[in-house]
C-alpha positions in Angstrom: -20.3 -9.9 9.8 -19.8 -7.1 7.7 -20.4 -3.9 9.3 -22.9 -1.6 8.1 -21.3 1.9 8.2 -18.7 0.2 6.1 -17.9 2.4 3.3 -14.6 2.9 1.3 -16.2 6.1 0.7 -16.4 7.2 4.0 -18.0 10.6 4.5 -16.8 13.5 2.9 -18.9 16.6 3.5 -19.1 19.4 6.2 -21.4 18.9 8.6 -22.7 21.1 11.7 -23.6 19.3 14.7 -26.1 21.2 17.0 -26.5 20.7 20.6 -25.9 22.0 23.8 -24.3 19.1 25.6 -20.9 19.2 25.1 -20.2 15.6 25.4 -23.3 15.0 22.7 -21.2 17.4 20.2 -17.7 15.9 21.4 -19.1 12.3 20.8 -20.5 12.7 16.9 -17.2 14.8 16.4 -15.2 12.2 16.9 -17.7 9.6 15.1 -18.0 11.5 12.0 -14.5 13.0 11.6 -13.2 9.4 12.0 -15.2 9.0 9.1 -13.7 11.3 7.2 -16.5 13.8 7.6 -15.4 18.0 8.3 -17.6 18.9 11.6 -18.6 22.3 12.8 -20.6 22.5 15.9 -22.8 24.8 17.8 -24.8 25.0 21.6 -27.5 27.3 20.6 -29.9 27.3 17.4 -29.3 31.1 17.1 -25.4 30.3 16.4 -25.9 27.3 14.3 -28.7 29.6 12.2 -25.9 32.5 12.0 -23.5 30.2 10.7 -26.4 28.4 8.0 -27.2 31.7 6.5 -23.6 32.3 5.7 -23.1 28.9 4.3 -25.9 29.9 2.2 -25.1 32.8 0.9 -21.4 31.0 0.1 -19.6 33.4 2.7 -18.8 30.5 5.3 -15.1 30.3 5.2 -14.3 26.3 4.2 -17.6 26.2 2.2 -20.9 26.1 2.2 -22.5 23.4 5.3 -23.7 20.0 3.6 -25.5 18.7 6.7 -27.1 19.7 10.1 -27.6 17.7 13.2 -29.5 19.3 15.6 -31.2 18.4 19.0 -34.8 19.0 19.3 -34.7 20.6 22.7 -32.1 23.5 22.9 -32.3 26.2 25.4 -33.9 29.9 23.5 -35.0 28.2 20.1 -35.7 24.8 20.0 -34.8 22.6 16.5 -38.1 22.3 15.2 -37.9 26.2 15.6 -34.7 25.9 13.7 -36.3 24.0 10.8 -39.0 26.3 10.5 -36.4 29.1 10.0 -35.0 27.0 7.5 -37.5 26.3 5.3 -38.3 30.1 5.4 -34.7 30.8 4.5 -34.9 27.7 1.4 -38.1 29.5 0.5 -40.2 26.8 1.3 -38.2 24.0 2.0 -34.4 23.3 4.1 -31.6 24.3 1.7 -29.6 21.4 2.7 -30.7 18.0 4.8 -31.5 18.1 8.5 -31.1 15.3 11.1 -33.2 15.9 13.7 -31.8 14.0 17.3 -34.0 13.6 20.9 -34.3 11.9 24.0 -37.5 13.4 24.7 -38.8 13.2 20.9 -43.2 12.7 20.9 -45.3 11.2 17.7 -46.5 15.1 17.5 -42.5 16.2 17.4 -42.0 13.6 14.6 -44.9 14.0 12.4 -44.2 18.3 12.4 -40.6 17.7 11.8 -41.9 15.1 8.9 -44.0 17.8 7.7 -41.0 20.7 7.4 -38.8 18.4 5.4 -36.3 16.6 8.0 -34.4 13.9 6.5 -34.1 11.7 9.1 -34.8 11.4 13.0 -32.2 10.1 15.5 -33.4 9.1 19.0 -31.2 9.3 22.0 -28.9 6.8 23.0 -27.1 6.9 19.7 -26.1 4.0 18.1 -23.0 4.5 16.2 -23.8 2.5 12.7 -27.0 4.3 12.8 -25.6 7.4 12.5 -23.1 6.9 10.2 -25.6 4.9 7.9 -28.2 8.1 8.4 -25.6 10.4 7.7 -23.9 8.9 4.9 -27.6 8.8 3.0 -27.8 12.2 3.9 -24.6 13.3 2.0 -25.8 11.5 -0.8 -29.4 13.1 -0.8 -27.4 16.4 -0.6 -25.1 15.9 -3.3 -27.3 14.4 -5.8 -29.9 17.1 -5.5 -27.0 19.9 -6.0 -26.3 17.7 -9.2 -29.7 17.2 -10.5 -30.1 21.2 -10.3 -27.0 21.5 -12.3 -28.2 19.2 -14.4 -32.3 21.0 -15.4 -29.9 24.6 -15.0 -28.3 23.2 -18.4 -30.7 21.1 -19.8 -33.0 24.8 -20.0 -29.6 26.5 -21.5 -29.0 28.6 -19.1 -29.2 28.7 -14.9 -31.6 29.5 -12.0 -32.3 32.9 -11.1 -29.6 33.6 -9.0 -29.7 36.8 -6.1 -30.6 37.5 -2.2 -30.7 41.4 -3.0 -34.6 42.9 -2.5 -34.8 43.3 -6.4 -34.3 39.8 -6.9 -36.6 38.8 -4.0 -39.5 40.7 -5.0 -39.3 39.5 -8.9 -39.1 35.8 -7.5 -41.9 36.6 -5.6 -44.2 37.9 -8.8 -43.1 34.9 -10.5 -44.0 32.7 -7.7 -47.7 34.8 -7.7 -48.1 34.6 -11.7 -46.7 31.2 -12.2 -49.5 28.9 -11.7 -52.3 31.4 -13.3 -52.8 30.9 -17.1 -52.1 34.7 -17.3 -49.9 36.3 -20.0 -46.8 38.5 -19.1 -45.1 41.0 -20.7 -40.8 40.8 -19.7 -39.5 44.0 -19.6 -35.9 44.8 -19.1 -32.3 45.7 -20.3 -30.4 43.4 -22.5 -29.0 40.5 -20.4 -31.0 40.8 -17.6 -32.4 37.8 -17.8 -35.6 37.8 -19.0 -35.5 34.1 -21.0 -34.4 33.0 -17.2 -37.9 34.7 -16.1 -39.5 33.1 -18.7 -38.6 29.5 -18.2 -39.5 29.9 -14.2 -43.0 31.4 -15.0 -43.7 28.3 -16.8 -42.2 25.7 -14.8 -44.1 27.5 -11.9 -47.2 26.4 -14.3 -49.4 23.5 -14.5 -47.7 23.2 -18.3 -44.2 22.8 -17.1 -44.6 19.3 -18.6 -45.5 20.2 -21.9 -43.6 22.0 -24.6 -41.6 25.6 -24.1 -41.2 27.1 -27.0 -38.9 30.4 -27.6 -39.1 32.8 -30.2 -36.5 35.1 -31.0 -38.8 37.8 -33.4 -36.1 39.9 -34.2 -33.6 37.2 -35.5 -36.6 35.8 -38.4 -37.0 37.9 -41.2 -39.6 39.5 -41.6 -40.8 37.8 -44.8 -41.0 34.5 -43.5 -42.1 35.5 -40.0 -46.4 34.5 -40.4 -44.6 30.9 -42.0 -42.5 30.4 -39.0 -45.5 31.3 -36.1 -48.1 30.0 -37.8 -47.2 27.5 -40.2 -47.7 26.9 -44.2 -49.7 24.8 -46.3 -47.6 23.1 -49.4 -47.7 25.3 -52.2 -48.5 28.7 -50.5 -45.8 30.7 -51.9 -42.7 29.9 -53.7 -40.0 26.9 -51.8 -43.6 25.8 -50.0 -43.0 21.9 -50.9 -45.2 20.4 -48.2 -47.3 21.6 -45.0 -45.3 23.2 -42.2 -46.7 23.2 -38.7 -45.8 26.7 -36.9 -44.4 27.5 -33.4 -47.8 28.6 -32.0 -48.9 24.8 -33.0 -45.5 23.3 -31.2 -46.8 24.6 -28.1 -50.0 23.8 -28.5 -51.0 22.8 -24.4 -47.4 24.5 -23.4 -45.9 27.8 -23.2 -44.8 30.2 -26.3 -42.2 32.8 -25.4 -42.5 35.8 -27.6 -38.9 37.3 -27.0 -38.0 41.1 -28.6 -41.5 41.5 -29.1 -40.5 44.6 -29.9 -38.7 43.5 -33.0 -42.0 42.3 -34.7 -43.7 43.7 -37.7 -47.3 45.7 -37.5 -48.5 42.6 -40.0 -47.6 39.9 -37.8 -48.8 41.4 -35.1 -52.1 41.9 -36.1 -52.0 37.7 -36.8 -50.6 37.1 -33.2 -53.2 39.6 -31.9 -55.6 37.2 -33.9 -54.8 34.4 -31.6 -54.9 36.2 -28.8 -58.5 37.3 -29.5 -59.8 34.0 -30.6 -57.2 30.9 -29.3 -56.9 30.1 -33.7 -54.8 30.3 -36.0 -54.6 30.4 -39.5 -51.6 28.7 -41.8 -50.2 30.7 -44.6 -52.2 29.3 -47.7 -54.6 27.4 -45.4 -58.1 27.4 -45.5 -59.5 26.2 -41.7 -58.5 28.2 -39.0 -56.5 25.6 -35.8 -57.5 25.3 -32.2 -54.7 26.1 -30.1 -54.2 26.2 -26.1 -51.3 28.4 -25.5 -49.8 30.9 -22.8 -47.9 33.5 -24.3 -45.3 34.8 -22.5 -43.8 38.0 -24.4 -40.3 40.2 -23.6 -38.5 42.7 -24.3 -35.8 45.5 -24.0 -38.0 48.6 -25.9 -40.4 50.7 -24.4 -43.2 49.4 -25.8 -45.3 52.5 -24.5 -43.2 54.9 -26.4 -43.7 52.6 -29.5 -47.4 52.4 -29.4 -46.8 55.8 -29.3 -44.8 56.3 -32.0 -47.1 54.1 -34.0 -44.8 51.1 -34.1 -46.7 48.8 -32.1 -50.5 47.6 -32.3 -51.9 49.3 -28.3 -54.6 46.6 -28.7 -51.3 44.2 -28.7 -49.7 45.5 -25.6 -52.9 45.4 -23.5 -53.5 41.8 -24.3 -49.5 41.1 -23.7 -49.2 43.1 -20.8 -51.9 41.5 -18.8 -48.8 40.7 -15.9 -46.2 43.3 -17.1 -42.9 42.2 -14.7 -39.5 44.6 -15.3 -36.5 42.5 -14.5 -33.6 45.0 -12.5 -30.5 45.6 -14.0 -27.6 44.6 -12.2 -26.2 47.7 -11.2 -29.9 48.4 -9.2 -28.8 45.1 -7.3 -24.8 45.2 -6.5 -25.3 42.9 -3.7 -25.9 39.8 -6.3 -22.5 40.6 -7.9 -20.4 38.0 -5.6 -23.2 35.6 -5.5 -23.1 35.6 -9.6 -19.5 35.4 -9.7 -18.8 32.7 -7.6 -21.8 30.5 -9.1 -20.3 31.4 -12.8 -16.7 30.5 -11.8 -18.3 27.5 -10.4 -20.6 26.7 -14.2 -17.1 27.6 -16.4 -15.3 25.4 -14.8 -17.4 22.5 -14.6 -18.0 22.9 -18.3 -14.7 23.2 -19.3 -13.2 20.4 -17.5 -11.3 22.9 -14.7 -10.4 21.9 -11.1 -12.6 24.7 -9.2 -10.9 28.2 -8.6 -11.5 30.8 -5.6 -11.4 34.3 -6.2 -9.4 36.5 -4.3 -11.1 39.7 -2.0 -9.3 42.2 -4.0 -10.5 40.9 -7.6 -14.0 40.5 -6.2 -14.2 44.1 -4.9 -13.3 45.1 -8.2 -16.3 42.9 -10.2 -18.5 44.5 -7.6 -17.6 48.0 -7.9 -17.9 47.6 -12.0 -21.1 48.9 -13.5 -21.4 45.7 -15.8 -23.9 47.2 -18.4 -24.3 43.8 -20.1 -25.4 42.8 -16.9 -25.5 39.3 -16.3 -24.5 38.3 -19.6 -21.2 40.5 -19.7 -20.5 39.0 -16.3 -20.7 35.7 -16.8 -19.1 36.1 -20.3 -16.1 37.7 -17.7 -16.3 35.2 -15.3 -15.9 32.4 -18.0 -12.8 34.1 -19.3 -10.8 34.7 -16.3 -11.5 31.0 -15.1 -10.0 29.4 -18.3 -7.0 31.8 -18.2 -6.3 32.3 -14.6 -3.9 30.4 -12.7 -5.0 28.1 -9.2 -6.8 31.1 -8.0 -8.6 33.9 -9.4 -6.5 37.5 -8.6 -7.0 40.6 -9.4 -4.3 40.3 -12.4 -6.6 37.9 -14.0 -9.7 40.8 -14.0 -10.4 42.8 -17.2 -8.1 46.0 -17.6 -11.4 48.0 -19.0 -13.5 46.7 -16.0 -10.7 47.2 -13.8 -10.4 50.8 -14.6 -14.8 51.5 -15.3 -14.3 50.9 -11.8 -11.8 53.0 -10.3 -13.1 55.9 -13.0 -16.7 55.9 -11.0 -17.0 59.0 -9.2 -16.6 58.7 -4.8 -19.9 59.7 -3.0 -19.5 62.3 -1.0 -20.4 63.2 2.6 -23.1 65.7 1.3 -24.2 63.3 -1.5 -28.1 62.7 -0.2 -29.2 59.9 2.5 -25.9 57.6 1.4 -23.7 60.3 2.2 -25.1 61.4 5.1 -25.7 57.8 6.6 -21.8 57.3 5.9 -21.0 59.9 7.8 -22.9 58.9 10.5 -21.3 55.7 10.4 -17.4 57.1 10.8 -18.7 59.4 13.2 -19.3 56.5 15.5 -16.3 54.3 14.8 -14.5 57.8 15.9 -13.6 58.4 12.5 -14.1 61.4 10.1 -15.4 60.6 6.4 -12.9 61.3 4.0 -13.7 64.5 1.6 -13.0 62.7 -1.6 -15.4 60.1 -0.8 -14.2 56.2 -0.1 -13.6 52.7 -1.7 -15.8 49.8 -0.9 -13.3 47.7 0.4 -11.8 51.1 2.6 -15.3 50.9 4.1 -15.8 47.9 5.1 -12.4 47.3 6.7 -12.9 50.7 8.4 -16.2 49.2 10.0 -14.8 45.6 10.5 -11.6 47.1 12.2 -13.4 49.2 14.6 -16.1 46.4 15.2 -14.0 43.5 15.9 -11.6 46.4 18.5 -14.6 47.3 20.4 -16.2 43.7 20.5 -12.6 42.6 22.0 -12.4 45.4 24.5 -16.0 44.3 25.8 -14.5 40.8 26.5 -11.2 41.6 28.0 -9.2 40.9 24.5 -9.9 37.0 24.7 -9.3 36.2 21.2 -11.5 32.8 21.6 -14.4 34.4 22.8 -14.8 37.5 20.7 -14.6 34.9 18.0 -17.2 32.9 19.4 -19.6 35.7 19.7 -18.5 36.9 16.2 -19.5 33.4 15.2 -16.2 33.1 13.4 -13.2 30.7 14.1 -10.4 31.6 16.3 -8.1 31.3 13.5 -10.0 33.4 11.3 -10.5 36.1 13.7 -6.4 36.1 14.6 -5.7 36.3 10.8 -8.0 39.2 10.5 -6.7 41.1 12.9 -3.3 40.5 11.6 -5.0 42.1 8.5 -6.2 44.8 9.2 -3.5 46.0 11.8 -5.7 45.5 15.0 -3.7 45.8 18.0 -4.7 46.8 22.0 -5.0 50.2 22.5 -5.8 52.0 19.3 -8.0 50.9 16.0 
């Protein structure tokens, strides 16, 4: 009889096994890593959710965690509660499958953990073919979801909003408010900020995410043929008219029109646009009947529109109907902490669409992407990132890192100790790792080793300098936290 975990594939993914028997954990170890699988493990669903958020946020060292198995009933927080923390931290759902496992498990344990998105459910004894099958389905669910999101991230020409920093949160969370509401919104922000990006989620946050999205770019049509190209043309209206034209407001009729450099558009076609507004008609160049059309108009742009009405450049009657929802999208130097996060997933896009094995990045090239200003914002970097993955070698170094962005970065003037809350919050912080802030001010990467170097010493002092369990309560692997201290010249007796 053929066996029904049999799989040439076996099962290659990381998974974390959660539980606070040890012979549990030992047992699926050696289950799944005879199947190929990578295993982490945990005993307490604080640990495991330490170690999920980094895999999240792609700072787990190996990679990011493919799979959980976690016990229901755990000492402190329970699985369910894990789950729960989950979905909060996959805004809404788990960011990656979860096998929930009891001995103990009731119809009302079940149904909630149904309800919060668990894969799959494992009762205790367990039967080995049951979890390899469960597991092996599980791998697959995770993988083919990562690839279908790849897939709709190029399929709408560009990718998903991409950032943890409080910026980023609190725009998702006004697109997440404005989405579903038929309300129109005005995009505001620098060039490459991504404001089509914002666009595209508003309406797929919409009960029209079905029907047609249609983008505008207002300041790439000239301006003669402008009315032609919004709102269509009869045959004959003007000179090259040789039959009837529909326009893009009648494309999107039921969908979404996006109205990008807004800014870039003529007083005469905005008074027709304002038209549509008013009424929901439109009127073809040379026509005679005016159209019924349904559309949500989504506008952006990089002026001040203010300062234009203003100046008498654009219609004030315009903007007020436009900027019903007015959302500014931050630049990227107002959210530093999405700089690795970007990189990593734009290393990740050029090579996939350039046919390259994937690269890592070394420390010292990211601390100098992250300490760049990048006033193309994400445009310019992933322009960057695209570059240095097609020329670099096996790994991105800091050799492989633009010369001009290199040095924009090493040009940008220290912080100093007096230099407002920052400074005096630094100081603070060397003060209590027994160290003086220096008077020229200090790198990034000098900072964070300082604070890592006197962390990890005092941490190790608490626990008698046992390597394995500082690391343990670090939540790091014993390896790691020996190679670190190697790096960063940690020995007993002194920082």
């Amino acid at each position: 009889m053929t066996d029904p975990a049999d799989d040439s594939s076996g099962l290659a993914g990381r998974i974390l096994v959660l539980d606070d028997e040890r012979n549990i954990r030992r047992t699926l170890r050696m289950v799944l890593e005879g199947e190929g699988a990578t295993v982490l493990d945990a005993d307490t669903a604080e640990k495991a959710l330490a170690t999920l958020q980094r895999s999240v946020a792609d700072t787990l060292e190996g990679g990011p965690v493919e799979l959980l198995l976690a016990d229901v009933k755990l000492p402190g927080m329970s699985g369910l509660e894990l789950l729960e923390r989950l979905c909060e931290l996959g805004g809404g759902a788990p960011p990656l499958p979860v096998i929930l496992i009891s001995g103990h498990a009731t119809v009302s344990d079940a149904v909630r953990a149904t309800r919060l998105g668990a894969f799959d459910f494992f009762e205790k004894p367990l039967a080995r073919d049951r979890v390899v099958v469960g597991v092996r389905n599980a791998l697959r669910h995770f993988k083919n979801e990562r690839e279908l999101q790849r897939l709709r991230a190029r399929l709408r020409g560009g990718s998903p909003l991409i950032g943890e920093s409080k910026p980023m949160k609190a725009l998702l969370k006004q697109i997440a408010k404005v989405g579903p509401t038929r309300a129109r919104v005005l995009i505001q922000g620098e060039s490459g900020t991504g404001k089509e990006l914002v666009a595209r989620a508003i309406h797929e946050a919409s009960d029209r995410a079905s029907e047609s999205f249609v983008k505008v770019n207002c300041a790439a049509i000239p301006r003669e043929l402008i009315e032609s190209e919004l709102f269509g043309h009869e045959r004959g209206a003007f000179t090259g008219a040789t039959g009837q034209k529909r326009g893009l407001f009648e494309l999107a009729d039921g969908g979404t029109i996006f109205l990008d450099e807004i800014g870039d558009m003529d007083l005469g076609a905005q008074a027709k646009v304002l038209r549509v507004l008013q009424s929901g008609e439109l009127m073809r160049v040379g026509g005679e009947r005016p159209i019924k059309v349904d559309v949500r108009v989504l506008a952006a742009t990089h002026h001040n529109l203010k300062e234009q009405v203003a100046g008498g450049e654009f219609r004030e009657d315009l903007y007020f109907r436009l900027a019903v929802v007015p959302i500014t999208v931050p630049p990227l130097r107002d959210r530093p902490g999405d700089v690795a996060l970007l990189c990593r997933h734009y290393i990740d896009v050029a090579c996939q669409e350039n046919g390259i094995a994937g690269k890592p990045i070394s420390q010292e090239a990211m601390d100098a992407l992250a300490a760049y200003r990048w006033p193309g914002n994400v445009r310019e970097l992933r322009n960057v990132m695209e570059r240095m993955s097609i020329l670099s070698d096996a790994e991105l170094t800091i050799e492989d890192v633009p010369e001009d962005v290199v040095n924009a970065g090493r040009a940008r003037p220290a912080r100093r100790a007096g230099d407002g809350q920052l400074g005096a919050l630094l100081s603070e912080l060397f003060t209590a790792i027994g160290h003086e802030l220096p008077a020229g001010g200090i790198s990034l990467k000098s900072l964070r080793e300082a604070v890592e170097r006197a962390f990890i010493h005092q941490r190790l002092g608490e626990l008698g300098w046992n390597v394995s369990r500082t690391a343990e309560s670090l939540g790091v692997e014993r390896t790691h936290l020996h190679k670190k201290m190697k790096l960063l010249g940690i020995t007993r007796g002194g920082v």
